[in-house]
C-alpha positions in Angstrom: -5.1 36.7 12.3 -6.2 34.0 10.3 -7.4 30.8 11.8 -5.4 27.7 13.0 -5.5 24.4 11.1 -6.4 21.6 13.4 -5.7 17.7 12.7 -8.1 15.5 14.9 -7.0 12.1 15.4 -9.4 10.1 16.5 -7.9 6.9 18.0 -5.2 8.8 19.7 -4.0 6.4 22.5 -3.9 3.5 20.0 -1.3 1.8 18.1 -1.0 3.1 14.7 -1.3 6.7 16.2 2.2 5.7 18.2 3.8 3.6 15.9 3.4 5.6 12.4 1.2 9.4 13.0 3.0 10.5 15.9 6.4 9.9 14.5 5.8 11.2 11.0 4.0 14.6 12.8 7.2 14.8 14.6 9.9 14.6 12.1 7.8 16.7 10.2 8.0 19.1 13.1 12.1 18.8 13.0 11.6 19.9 9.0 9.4 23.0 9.9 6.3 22.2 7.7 3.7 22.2 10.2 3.4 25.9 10.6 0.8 26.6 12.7 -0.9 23.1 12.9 -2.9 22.4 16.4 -3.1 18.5 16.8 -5.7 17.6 19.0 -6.2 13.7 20.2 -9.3 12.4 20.8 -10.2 8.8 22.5 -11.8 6.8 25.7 -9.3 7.1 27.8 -10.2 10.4 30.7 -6.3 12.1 30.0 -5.7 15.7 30.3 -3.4 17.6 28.0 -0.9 16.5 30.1 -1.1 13.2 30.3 -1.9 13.5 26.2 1.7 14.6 26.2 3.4 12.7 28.2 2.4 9.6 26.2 3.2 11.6 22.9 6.7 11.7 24.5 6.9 8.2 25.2 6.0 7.3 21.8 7.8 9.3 20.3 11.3 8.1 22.7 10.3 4.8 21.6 9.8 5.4 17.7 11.6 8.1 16.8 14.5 8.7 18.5 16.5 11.3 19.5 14.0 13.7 20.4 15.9 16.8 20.9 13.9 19.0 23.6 14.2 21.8 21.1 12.0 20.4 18.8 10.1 18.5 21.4 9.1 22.0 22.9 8.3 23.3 19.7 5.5 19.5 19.1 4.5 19.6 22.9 3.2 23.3 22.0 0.8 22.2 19.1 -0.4 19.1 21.4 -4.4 19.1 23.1 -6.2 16.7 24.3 -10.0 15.3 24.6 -11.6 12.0 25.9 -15.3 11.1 24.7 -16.6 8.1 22.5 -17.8 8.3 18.6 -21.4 9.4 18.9 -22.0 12.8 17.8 -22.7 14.7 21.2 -19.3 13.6 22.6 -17.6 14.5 19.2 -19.0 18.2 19.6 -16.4 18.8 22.1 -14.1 19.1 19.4 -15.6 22.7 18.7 -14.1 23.9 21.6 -10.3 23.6 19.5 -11.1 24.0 16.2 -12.0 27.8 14.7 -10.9 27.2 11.2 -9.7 24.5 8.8 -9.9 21.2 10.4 -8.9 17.4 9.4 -10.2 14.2 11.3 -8.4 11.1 11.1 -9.4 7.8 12.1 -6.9 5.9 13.4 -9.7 3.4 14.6 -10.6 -0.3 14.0 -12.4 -0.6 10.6 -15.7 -1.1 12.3 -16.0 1.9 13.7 -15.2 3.9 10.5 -18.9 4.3 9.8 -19.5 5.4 13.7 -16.9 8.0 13.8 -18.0 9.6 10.1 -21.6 9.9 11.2 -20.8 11.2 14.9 -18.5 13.9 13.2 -21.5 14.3 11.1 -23.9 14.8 13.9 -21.8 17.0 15.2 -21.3 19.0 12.7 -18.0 18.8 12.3 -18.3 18.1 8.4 -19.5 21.9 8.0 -17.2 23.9 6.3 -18.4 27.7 6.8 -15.1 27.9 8.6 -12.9 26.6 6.5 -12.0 23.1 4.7 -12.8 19.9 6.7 -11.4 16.7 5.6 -12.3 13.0 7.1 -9.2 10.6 6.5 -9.8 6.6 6.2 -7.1 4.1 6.3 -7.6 0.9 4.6 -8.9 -1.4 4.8 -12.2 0.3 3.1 -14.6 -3.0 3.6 -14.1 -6.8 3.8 -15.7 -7.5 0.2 -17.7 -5.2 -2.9 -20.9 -5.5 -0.7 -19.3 -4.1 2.8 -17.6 -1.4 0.7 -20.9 -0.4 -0.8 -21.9 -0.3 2.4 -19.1 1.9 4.6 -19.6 4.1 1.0 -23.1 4.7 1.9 -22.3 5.3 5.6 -19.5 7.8 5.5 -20.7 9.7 2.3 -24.0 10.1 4.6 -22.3 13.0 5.7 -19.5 14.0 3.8 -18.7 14.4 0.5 -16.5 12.7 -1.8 -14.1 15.8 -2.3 -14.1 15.9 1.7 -12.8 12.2 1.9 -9.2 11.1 1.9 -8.7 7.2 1.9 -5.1 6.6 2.9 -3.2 3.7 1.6 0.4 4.7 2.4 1.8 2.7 -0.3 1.1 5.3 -2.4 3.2 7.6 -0.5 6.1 5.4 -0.4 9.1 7.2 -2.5 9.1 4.4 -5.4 5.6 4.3 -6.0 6.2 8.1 -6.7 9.0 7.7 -8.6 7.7 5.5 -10.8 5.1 8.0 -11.8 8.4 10.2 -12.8 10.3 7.9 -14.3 8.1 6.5 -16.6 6.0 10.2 -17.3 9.7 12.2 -17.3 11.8 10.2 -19.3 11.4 10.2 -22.8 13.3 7.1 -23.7 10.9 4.5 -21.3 7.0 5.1 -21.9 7.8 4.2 -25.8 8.7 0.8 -25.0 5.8 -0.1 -22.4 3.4 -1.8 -24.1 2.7 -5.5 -25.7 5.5 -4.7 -28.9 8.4 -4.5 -26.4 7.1 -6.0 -23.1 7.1 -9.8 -22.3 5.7 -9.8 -18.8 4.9 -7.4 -15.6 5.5 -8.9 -11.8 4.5 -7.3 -8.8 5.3 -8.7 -5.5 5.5 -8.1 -1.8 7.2 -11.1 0.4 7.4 -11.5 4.2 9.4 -14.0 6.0 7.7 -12.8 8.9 4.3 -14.7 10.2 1.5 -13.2 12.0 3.4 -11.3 15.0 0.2 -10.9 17.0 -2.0 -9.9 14.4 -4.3 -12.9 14.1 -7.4 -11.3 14.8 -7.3 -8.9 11.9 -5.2 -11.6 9.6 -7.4 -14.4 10.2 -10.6 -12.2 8.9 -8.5 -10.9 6.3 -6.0 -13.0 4.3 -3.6 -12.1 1.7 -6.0 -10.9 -0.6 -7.3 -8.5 1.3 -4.3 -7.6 3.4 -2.0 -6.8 0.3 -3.5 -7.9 -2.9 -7.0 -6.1 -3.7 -5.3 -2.2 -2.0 -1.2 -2.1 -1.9 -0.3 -4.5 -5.3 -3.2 -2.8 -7.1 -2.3 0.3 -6.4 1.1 -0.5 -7.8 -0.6 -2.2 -10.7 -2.6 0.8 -11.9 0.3 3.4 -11.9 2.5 1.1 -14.0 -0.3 0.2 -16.3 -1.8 3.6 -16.5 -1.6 5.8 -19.8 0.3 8.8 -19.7 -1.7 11.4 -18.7 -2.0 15.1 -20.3 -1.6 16.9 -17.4 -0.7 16.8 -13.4 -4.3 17.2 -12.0 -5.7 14.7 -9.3 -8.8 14.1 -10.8 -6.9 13.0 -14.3 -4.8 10.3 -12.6 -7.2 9.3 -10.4 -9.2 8.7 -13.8 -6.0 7.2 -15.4 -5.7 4.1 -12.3 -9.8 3.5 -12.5 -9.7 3.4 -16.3 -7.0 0.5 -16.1 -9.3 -1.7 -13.3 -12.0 -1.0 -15.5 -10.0 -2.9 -18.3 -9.4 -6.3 -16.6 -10.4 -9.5 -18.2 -12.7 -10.6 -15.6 -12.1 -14.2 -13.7 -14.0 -16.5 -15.0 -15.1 -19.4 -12.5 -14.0 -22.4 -14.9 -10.5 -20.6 -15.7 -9.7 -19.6 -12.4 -6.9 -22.2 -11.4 -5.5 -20.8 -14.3 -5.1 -17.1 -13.4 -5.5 -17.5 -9.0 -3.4 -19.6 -6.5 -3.7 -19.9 -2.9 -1.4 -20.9 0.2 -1.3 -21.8 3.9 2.1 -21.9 5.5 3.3 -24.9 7.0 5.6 -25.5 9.6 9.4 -25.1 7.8 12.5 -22.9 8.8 12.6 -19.3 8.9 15.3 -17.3 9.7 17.4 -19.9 10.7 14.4 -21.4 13.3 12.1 -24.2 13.1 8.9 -22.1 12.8 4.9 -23.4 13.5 2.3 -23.2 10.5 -0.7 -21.4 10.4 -2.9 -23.6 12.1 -0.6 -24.1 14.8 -0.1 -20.3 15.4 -1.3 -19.4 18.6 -5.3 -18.6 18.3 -5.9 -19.7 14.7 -8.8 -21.8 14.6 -7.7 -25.6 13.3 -9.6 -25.6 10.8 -9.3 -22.0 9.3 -9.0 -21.7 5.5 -7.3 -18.4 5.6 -4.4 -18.0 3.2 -1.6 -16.6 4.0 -0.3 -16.5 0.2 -1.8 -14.9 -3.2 -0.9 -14.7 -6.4 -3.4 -14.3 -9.5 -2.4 -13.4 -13.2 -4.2 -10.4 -14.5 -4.9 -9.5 -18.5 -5.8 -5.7 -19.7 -8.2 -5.5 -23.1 -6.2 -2.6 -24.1 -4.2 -1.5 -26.9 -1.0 -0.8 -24.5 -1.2 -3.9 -22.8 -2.9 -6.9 -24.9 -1.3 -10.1 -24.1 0.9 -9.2 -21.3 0.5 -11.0 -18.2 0.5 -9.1 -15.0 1.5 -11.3 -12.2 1.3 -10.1 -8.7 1.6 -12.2 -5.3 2.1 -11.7 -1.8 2.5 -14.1 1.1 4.1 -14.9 4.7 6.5 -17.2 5.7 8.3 -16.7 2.5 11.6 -17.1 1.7 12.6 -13.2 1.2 11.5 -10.0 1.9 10.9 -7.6 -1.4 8.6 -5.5 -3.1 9.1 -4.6 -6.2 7.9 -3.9 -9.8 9.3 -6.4 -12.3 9.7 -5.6 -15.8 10.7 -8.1 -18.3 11.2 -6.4 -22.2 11.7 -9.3 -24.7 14.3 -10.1 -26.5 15.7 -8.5 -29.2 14.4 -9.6 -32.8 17.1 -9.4 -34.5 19.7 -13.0 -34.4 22.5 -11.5 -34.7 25.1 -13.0 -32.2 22.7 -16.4 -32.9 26.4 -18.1 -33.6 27.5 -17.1 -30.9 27.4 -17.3 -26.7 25.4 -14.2 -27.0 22.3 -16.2 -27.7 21.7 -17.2 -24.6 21.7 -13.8 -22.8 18.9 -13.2 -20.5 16.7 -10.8 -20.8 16.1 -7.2 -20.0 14.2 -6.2 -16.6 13.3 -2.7 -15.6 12.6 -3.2 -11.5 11.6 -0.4 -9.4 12.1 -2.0 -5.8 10.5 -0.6 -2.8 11.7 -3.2 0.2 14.4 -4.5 1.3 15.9 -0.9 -0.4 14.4 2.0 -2.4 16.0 1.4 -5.9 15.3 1.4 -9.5 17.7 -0.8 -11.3 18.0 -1.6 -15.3 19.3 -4.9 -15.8 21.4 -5.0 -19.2 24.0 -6.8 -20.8 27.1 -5.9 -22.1 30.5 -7.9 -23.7 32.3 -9.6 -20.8 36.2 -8.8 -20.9 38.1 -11.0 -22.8 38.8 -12.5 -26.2 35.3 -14.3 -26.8 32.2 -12.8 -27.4 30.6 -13.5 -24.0 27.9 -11.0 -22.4 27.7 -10.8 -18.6 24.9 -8.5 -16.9 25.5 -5.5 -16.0 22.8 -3.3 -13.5 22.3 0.1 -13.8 20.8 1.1 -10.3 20.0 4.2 -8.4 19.4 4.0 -4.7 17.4 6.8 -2.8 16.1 7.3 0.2 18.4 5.4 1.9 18.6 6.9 5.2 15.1 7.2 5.7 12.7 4.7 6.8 10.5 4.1 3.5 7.7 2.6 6.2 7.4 6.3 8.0 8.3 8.5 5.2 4.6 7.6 3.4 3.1 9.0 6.5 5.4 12.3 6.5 4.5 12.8 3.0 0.7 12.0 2.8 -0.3 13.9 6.6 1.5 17.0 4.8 -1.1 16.1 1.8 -4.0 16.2 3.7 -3.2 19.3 5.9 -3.1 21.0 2.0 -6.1 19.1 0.4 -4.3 17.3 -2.0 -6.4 14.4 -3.2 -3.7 13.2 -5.9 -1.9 10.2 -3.5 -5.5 9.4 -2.2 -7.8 6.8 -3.5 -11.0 8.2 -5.0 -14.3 5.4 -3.9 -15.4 4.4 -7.8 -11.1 3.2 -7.5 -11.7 1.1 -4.7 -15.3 -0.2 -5.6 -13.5 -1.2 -9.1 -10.6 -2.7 -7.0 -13.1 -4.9 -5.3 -14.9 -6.1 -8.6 -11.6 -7.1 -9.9 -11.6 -10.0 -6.6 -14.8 -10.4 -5.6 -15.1 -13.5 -8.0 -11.8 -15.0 -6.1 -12.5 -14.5 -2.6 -16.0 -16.2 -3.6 -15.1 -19.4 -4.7 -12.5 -19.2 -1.5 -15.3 -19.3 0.2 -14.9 -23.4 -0.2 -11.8 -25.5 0.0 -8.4 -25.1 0.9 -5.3 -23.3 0.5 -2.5 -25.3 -0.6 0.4 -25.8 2.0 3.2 -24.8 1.7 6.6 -25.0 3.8 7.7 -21.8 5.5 11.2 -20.4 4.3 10.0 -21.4 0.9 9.1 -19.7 -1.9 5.1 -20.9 -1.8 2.7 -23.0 -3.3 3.9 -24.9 -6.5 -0.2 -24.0 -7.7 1.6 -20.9 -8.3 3.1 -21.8 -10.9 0.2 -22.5 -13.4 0.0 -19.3 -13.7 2.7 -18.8 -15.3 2.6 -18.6 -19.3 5.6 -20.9 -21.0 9.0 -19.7 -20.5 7.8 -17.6 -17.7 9.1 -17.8 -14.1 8.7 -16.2 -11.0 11.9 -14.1 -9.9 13.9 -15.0 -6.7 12.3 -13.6 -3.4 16.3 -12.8 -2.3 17.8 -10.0 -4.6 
């Protein structure tokens, strides 16, 4: 009989085990694709199996309801249970559950990424005479290029780069998929991206919602490294990436590095130019007066944090030569989206210059992942009547629609790991190039301060200087 595959989660009694792994292993249960999975938790906290299980099925109550007891038999089966801390001799009591193929993820802190690896390494859990073993990383992978070097040199101590999956669940989100199909399946679209047909590019991800308790990790982190240098590049590469000759992980995985590679570099004397920064101030959200930043609850008073981004990025290639990529993120804001804008220029041709036609506005191609999962074509067409007037017209397909596009990244990418498909997962010369793209920024935001802005707006008016004339940024409500 051949051996059991075992996922490990190290981190088991914590938050992002509860909130997002639990639930995703679950409905994944209720679609029978676990097969013969054991998942085995691992943390401080002196539980028996038991007690492991009993707080699965409180998480699981209070995130994924209804748990039918069929199903919940079937999970509760799967579901072992050991306490210890992240040096290697504690690890080792792992062996006693694994006998074959076995994947360890780290739902922990990001300092104790390194730990963990090299405890598992100790171990020798990274051995692989009985089968695959895989080490799974959730972002954020460093604070800066120089602490990514560094967890690089930790975790690849002990494991190889072929063993490592570095999770960033955007990349599992249905859209950010689709968008690889639409653009690589359709023959009419990848003709017409590029500089000859495309005016601009924007990428954004809004939040009206402030810090919600996370101001120890936002604080240390802003909304560069929160959203900017992983999630918006991530989308950036796969809409600027050339087509590739054939479905292989190592191929796009080349593909998304190639198109970091090809960013114009900030320089320091252009930078107001092609970077912005905000700080929310206190404003209405949600129908409520709201506080700002520095009056949130344990936020230092004098904290240069921003809690908005937005930087204009330009790609030396033939595809993409003078087409501005704009991409921002930020709290307190007046909408919540994420999407993929765009814009195609305007047609060359004058023909209805005589006539209300001339006016039209123009083309956008937006591939939305919040507030709905949509891709929508913007045209125009003649508005009924006698004159020749055009009114928009959007051709839009929604999907996904009863699923919750947060957890269904996590159903989708646990099932890639289990398998040892690399293609959703970020490869470490992609995130080292990722972090030379911002280094230069989150130096010189070293000194000064964000601009304020008020919350329930749309953010800092710095923002728009990045803009090239006759650009603007689109509404934050669709």
């Amino acid at each position: 009989m051949p051996a059991r595959p075992t996922l490990a989660i190290l981190g088991a009694s914590g938050d992002l085990t509860a909130r997002l792994l639990l639930p995703a292993l679950f409905r994944n249960e209720n679609r029978e694709e676990l097969e013969t999975l054991r998942i085995v938790g691992y943390a401080l906290e002196d539980w028996d199996a038991e007690t492991f299980r009993a707080h699965v099925r409180q998480s699981l109550d209070e995130f994924a309801p209804p748990v039918s007891q069929d199903a919940w038999r079937r999970f509760s089966e799967r579901l072992d249970y050991r306490s210890g801390d992240m040096t290697g001799p504690k690890l080792a009591v792992l062996e006693e559950v694994i006998d074959g193929p076995a994947s360890f993820y780290l739902a922990l802190p990001p300092g104790v990424f390194a730990e963990a690896a090299q405890g598992l390494g100790d171990a020798g859990l990274q051995d692989e005479s009985k089968g695959p073993r895989r080490l799974v990383i959730e972002k954020p992978f460093g604070t800066d290029l120089a602490s990514s070097r560094a967890l690089e040199a930790d975790v690849s101590r002990d494991w190889r780069e072929d063993q490592i999956f570095r999770i960033d669940h955007f990349l599992g989100k249905e859209t950010t998929q689709n968008i690889l199909v639409f653009r690589f399946a359709n023959r009419f679209l990848e003709p017409v991206l590029n500089s000859q047909h495309v005016r601009q590019v924007q990428i954004t991800a809004s939040e009206t919602l402030g810090l919600e308790g996370r101001y120890k990790y936002y604080d240390k982190s802003g909304a560069m490294r929160d959203m900017l240098q992983n999630h918006l590049m991530q989308l950036f590469t796969i809409t600027a990436m050339e087509p590739p000759p054939l479905w292989d992980e190592r191929v796009l995985r080349d593909h998304k590095v190639e198109v970091l590679k090809s960013v114009k570099p900030f320089e320091p004397a252009h930078l107001e130019h092609r970077a912005a920064r905000g700080q929310y101030a206190a404003g209405r959200s949600g129908g409520e007066t709201v506080p700002g930043y520095l009056e949130e609850p344990d936020i230092p008073a004098d904290s240069i944090t921003e809690t908005y981004a937005a930087i204009r990025l330009e790609l030396d290639t033939w595809r993409w030569k003078g087409v501005p990529f704009y991409m921002r993120s930020g709290k307190r804001l007046s909408g919540d989206i994420t999407e993929i804008a765009i814009e195609f220029k305007r047609p060359p041709s004058q023909l209805f210059r005589e006539t209300r036609l001339a006016q039209c506005e123009p083309n956008w191609l937006v591939f939305r992942v919040k507030p709905d999962e949509t891709i929508e074509l913007v045209a125009h067409a003649k508005k009924p009547g006698l004159g020749m007037e055009s009114h928009p017209v959007s051709l839009r397909t929604d999907y996904a629609a009863d699923r919750s596009a947060e957890y269904a990244a996590y159903d989708q990418l646990l099932l890639d790991v289990i398998e040892g498909d690399h293609t959703p997962f970020l490869r470490y010369d992609e995130v080292e190039a990722a972090w030379e793209v911002v280094q230069p920024l989150l130096d010189a935001w070293e000194s000064g301060t964000p601009e304020p802005y008020e919350a329930g707006s749309d953010g800092p008016a710095s923002a728009d200087r990045l803009l090239e004339h006759g650009d603007r940024w689109r509404p934050l409500i669709p």
